[in-house]
N, C-alpha and C positions, 0 to 999 in steps of 0.2 A: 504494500500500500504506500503511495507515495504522498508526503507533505508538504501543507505552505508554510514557506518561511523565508521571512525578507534577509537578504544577505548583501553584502558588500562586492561588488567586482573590482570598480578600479576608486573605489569614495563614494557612489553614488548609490541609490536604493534600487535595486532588482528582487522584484517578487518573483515568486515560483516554487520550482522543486527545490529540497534540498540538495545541496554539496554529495551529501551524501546517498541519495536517491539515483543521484547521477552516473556514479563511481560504478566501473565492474567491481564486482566479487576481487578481491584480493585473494594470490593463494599461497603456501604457507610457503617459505624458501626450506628448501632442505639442508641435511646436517653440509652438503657439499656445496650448497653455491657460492659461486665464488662475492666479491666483495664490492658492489659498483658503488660510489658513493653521491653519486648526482642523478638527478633524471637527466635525459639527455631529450635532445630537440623535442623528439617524435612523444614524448612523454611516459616512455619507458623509466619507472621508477628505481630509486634504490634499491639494491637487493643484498641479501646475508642470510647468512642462516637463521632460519626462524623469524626472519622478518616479513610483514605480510602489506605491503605498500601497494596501495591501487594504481594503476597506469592513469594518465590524467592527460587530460586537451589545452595544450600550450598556445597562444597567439604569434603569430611570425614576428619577428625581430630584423631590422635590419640596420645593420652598419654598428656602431660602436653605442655601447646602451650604458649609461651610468642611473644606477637607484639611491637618492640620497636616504637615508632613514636616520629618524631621532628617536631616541628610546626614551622612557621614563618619565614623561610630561602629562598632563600641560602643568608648567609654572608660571604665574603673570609677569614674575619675572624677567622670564625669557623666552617663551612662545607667541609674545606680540611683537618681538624682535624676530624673530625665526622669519614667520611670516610674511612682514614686512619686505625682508631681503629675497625670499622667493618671490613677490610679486614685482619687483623689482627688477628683476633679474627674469623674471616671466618664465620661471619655470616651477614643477611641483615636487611636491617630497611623502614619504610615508611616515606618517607618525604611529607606531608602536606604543600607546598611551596605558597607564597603570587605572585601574579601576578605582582605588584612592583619591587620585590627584582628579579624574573626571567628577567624582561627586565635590568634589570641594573647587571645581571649576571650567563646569560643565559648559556655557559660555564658551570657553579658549576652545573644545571641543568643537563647536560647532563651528567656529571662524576658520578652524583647518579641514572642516568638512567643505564650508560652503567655499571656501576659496578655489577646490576643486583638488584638495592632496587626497590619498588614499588613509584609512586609520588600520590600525593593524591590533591585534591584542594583547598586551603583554602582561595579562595576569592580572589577579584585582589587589593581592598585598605587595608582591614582589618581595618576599619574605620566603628567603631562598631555604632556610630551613626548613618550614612548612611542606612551599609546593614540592617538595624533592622530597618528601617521605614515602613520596611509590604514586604511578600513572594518576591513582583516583582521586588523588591529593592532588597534583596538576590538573586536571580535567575539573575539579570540582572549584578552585580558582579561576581557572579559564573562565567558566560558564559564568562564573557570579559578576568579572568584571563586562561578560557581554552584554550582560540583562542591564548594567549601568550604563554603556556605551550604549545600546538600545534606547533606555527610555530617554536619552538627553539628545539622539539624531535620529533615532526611527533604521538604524540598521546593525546587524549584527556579524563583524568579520571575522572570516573565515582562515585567515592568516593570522599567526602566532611567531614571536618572538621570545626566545623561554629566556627568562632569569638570568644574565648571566654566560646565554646561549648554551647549545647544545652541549659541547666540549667538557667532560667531566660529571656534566648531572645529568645525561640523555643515554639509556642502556636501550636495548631493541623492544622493552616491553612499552616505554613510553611511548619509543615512535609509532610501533603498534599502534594503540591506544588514540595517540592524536589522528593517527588516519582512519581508523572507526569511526571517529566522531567527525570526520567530513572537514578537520581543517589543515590547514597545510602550513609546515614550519618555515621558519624565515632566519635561518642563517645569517654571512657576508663575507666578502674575499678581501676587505680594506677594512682597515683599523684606524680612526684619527686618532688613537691612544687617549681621547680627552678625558679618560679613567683614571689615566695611569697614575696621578698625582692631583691635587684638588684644582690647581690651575695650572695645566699643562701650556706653557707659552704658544702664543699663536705660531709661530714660524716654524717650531716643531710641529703642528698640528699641521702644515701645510707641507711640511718636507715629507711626510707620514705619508699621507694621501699621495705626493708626487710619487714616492719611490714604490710602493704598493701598486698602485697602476702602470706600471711600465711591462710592455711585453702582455696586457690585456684588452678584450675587446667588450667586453662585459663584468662591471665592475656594481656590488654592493658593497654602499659605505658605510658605516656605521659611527655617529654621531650621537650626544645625547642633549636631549632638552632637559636640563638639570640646574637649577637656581645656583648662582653663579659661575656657571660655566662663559664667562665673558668673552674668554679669548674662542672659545668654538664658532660663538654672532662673528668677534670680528676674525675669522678666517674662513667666514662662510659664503662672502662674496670672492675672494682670493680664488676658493678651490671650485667654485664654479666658472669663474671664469680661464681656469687653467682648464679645467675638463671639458671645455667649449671650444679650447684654443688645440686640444689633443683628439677633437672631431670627435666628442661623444654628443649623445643626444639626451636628452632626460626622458625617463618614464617614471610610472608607480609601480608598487608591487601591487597582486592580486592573486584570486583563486585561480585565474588563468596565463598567470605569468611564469615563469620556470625559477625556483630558486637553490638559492643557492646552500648546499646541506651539506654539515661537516662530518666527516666519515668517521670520528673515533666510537662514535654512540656507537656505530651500528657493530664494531669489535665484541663488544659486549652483551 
């Protein structure tokens, strides 16, 4: 039986089938598959043993594709700066927003909806000890912070950013788990490091992203919208216009976009 449910493609509201309604049957990798860690074009999914990742419908890509995403927002602080310099700059970004930060400023929510960015889910505490107690424990964060993203835009996305990323807290039974429930994880192949230290100087943030993109045609960045993160606003117009000058084009991420997944989870 199939269900209605509003979902997010690329920020915008699309009712219909579930994510999930859509998806073949997934089947189980055996003890010998070997280890593919990305979907590739045609949307032939990861595979490992014991992983059971459905095949999925990618949209064509051409020429050089850069994804900017900012994790951890919104803060008034610093998401009407964000903004600002995308519109500016006239291009869009993915926002990754915590379920927290939307009830306490649901507003900023909606200014990166309506400007035309895509939102993505990153959890409703972000309380890395919690969601990492095992899949249901993630999934049960997931859903709490979509039902808040829902009630303040009217949509529910289907892309997730874990905690922290994949890398160390994602074993084969999450990935599992996140693709039963129809949504798809969001990785990235570019670090601006703006974690690495509480204020990472702009000009390292901008050598980061140069040396990281070289020798690539398809680039996920990873940026955070995080109350004082100052130097990331000011090297936010710098690395776009570098990645403009390196003939990339900008997009958003979505359910039908191809992303980008780190292969150590799936070891495990």
């Amino acid at each position: 039986m199939q269900t209605t449910k509003t979902q997010s493609i690329t920020g915008r509201q699309v009712t219909g089938t579930t994510t999930e309604d859509l998806l073949p049957t997934p089947s189980l990798g055996s003890p010998g598959t070997p280890i593919h860690s990305y979907y590739d074009a045609a949307g032939n999914p990861p595979s490992a043993p014991c992983l059971a990742m459905r095949p999925r419908q990618f949209q064509p890509e051409n020429g050089k594709m850069a994804f900017l995403t900012f994790d951890d927002g919104p803060y008034p602080s610093t998401t009407p700066k964000i903004l600002a310099i995308l519109a500016q700059e006239k291009v869009h970004a993915t926002f990754f927003d915590v379920g927290q930060q939307v009830e306490l400023n649901p507003n900023l929510l909606k200014a990166e909806y309506e400007q035309g960015n895509a939102i993505g889910n990153h959890t409703y505490s972000h309380n890395m000890a919690e969601v990492y107690k095992g899949p249901e424990a993630f999934l049960s964060d997931v859903t709490k912070a979509e039902t808040v993203i829902y009630n303040a835009i009217g949509i529910r996305p289907q892309i997730i950013r874990a905690p922290g990323g994949t890398v160390g807290n994602f074993n084969i039974n999450y990935f599992n788990a996140v693709d039963a429930g129809g949504y798809l994880m969001e990785d990235w192949n570019v670090d601006t490091g703006d974690t690495d230290a509480s204020l990472v100087p702009e000009n390292q943030l901008i050598h980061n992203v140069e040396q990281q993109t070289q020798g690539k045609t398809r680039v996920v960045i990873l940026m955070h919208d995080l109350a004082g993160k100052n130097t990331t606003i000011q090297a936010l117009p710098v690395i776009i216009e570098m990645l403009k000058k390196q003939g990339f084009s900008f997009g958003v991420l979505g359910p039908h976009v191809r992303p980008i997944v780190f292969p150590e989870g799936l070891h495990n």
